[in-house]
N, C-alpha and C positions, 0 to 999 in steps of 0.2 A: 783346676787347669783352665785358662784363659782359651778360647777357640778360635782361630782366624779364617774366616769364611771364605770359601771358593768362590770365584763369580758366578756359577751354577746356584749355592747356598744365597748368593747376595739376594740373587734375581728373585728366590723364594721367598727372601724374608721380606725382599718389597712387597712381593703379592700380599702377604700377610698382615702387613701396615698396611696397606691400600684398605686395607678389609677393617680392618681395627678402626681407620682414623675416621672411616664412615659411618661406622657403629658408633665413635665419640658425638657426633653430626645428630646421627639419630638420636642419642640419649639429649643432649645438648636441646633439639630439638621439641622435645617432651618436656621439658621443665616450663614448667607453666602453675598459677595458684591453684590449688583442686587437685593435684596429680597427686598421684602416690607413689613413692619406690619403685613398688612390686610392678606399677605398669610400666616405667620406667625402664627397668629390669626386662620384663615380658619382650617388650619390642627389641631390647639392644638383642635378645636372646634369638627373635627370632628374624631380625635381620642378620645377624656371624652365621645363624642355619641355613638362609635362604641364597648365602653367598657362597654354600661348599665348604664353610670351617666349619670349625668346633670352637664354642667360649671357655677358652683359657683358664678360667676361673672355676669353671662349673667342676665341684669335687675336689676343685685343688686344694691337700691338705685339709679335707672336709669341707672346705666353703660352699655355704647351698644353693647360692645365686653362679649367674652371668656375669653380673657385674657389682661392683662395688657402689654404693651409693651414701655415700657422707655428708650431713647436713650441717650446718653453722659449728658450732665445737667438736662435731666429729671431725676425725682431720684423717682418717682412710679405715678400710676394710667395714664400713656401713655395710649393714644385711639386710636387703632390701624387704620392703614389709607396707605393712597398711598405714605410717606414718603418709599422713599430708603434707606436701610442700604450701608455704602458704609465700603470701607477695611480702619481701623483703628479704626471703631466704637465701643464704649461698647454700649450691649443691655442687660437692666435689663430683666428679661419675669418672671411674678408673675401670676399661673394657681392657679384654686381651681377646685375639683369635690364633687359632691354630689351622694352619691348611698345608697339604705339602710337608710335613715333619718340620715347620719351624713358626714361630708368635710373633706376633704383632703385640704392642703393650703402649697403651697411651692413657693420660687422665687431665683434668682440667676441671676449671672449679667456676660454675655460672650462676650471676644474680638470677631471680627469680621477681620477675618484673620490678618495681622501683626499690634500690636498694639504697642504705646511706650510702654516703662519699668513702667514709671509711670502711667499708666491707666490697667498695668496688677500687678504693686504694689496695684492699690489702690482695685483691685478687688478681692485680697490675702488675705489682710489686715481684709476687709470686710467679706468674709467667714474665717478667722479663728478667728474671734471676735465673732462669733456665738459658735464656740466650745470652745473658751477662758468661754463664758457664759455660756454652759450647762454643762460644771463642775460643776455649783453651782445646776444645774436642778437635785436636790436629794430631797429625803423625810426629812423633819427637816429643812431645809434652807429656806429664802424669796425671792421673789420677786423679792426684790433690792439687792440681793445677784447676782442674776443674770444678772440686769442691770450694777452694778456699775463694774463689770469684764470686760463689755462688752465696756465700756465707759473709763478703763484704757490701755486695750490693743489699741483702737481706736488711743485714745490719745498722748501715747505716741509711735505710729506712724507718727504722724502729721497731723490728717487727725481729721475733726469733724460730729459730730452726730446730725441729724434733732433731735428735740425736741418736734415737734407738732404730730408727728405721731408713733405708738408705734406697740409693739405687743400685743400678745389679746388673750384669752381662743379661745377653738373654741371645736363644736361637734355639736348637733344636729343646733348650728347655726352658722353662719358663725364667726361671735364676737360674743366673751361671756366674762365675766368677767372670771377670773383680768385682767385689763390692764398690761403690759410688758414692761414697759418705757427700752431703752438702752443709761441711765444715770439714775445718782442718787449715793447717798450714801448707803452702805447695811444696812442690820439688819429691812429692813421696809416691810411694805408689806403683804400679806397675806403667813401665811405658807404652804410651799409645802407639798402635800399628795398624799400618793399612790392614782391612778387615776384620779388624776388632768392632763388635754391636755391643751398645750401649741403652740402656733404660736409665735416661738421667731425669731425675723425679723430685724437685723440691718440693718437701714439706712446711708450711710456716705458718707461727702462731701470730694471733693478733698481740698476744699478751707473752705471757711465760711461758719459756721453750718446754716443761712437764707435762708429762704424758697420764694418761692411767687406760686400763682397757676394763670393758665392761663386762658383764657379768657372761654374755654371752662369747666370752673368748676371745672374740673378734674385733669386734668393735675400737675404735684406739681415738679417746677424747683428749683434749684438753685441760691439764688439773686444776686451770682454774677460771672455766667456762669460757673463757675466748673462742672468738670465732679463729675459723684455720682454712686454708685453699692447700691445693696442690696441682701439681701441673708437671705434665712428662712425655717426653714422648722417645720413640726408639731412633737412635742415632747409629750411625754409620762413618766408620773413621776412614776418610779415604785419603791419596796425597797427597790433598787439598782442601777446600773446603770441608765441613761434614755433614754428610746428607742427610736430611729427617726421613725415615723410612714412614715414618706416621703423620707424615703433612697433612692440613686440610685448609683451603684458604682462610675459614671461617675461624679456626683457631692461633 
């Protein structure tokens, strides 16, 4: 069941992006040669604590971290750990916070001091494929209006889109219906309405859209070692425009 948020809900789930997209800041911030995950992780963790939330992530569906951190072929749900970032790396970092009974959920994918062209193409590509998509995030349009925008800009990039994992409602819990697929044809889907929240979250491969997950569950690579980004943040369907609840100038 799709939820359409009260202005009272709206107001909360701003506070809660406010919270999230500065915790994105924070991770964002840490990415540097010599960093590891885990401190990565430590800090996002313990600025969503020192701001009155809880990390979204922490336990969800067992996840043992804060936040998600995915390195060059990892393309989401990285477990953050004593891996090293080293200079050329992309590092995706997917935070959520919970305050006030409703989430904040954003991600984004940053070189790690001098990267090729093409791992800072493909990490371009990937955030403006997200705003290629919420041109369609208006009152009157579906679903797949917003996926299939997001699946042509990708494309003819050269660059392909995971398929198995999508975007998702979100508010008082962390998924919520409708799914968010980024492919598809338009015109499908459920129709957008004022106070419908959205997690719209392109996934995209350098190489072949194939996935595989690794041993430890979690993890979700690419099958055939390409690098991958992703980029998301929680949307807001209002009369008019639609508002990023997870804005941060820097992103």
């Amino acid at each position: 069941m799709i939820t359409i948020k009260s202005p009272r809900e709206i107001e909360l789930m701003r506070r809660a992006g406010r919270i999230t997209a500065a915790a994105r800041t924070v991770a964002r911030e840490m990415v540097a040669p010599g960093v590891t995950t885990q401190e990565i992780n430590k800090a996002v963790h313990q600025f969503i604590k020192k701001s009155g939330a809880a990390p979204s992530f922490y336990k969800y569906g067992g996840f043992p971290a804060s936040s998600c951190i995915s390195v060059n072929d990892q393309i989401i749900h990285g477990i953050p750990g004593k891996r090293v970032v080293n200079e050329g790396d992309i590092v995706s970092l997917d935070v959520g916070a919970y305050i006030g009974g409703y989430h904040g959920d954003c991600a984004g994918t940053f070189p790690c001091g001098k990267c090729s062209d093409e791992a800072l193409r493909l990490i371009a590509v990937t955030r403006q494929s997200f705003f290629e998509g919420i041109k369609f995030a208006r009152q009157g349009y579906r679903v797949s209006d917003i996926s299939h925008a997001i699946q042509e800009y990708v494309e003819a990039n050269g660059f392909s889109l995971v398929r198995e994992y999508v975007g998702h409602g979100i508010g008082a819990k962390l998924h919520e219906a409708p799914e968010v697929p980024n492919y598809g044809a338009p015109g499908h889907g459920p129709r957008l309405v004022k106070g419908m929240t959205l997690a719209i979250e392109p996934m995209v491969n350098a190489g072949g859209a194939a996935i595989r997950v690794l041993d430890d569950d979690w993890t979700v690579v690419t099958a055939d070692g390409s690098w991958a980004a992703h980029y998301e943040n929680t949307v807001l369907i209002t009369d008019g425009e639609p508002e990023i609840l997870t804005w941060a100038e820097d992103m």
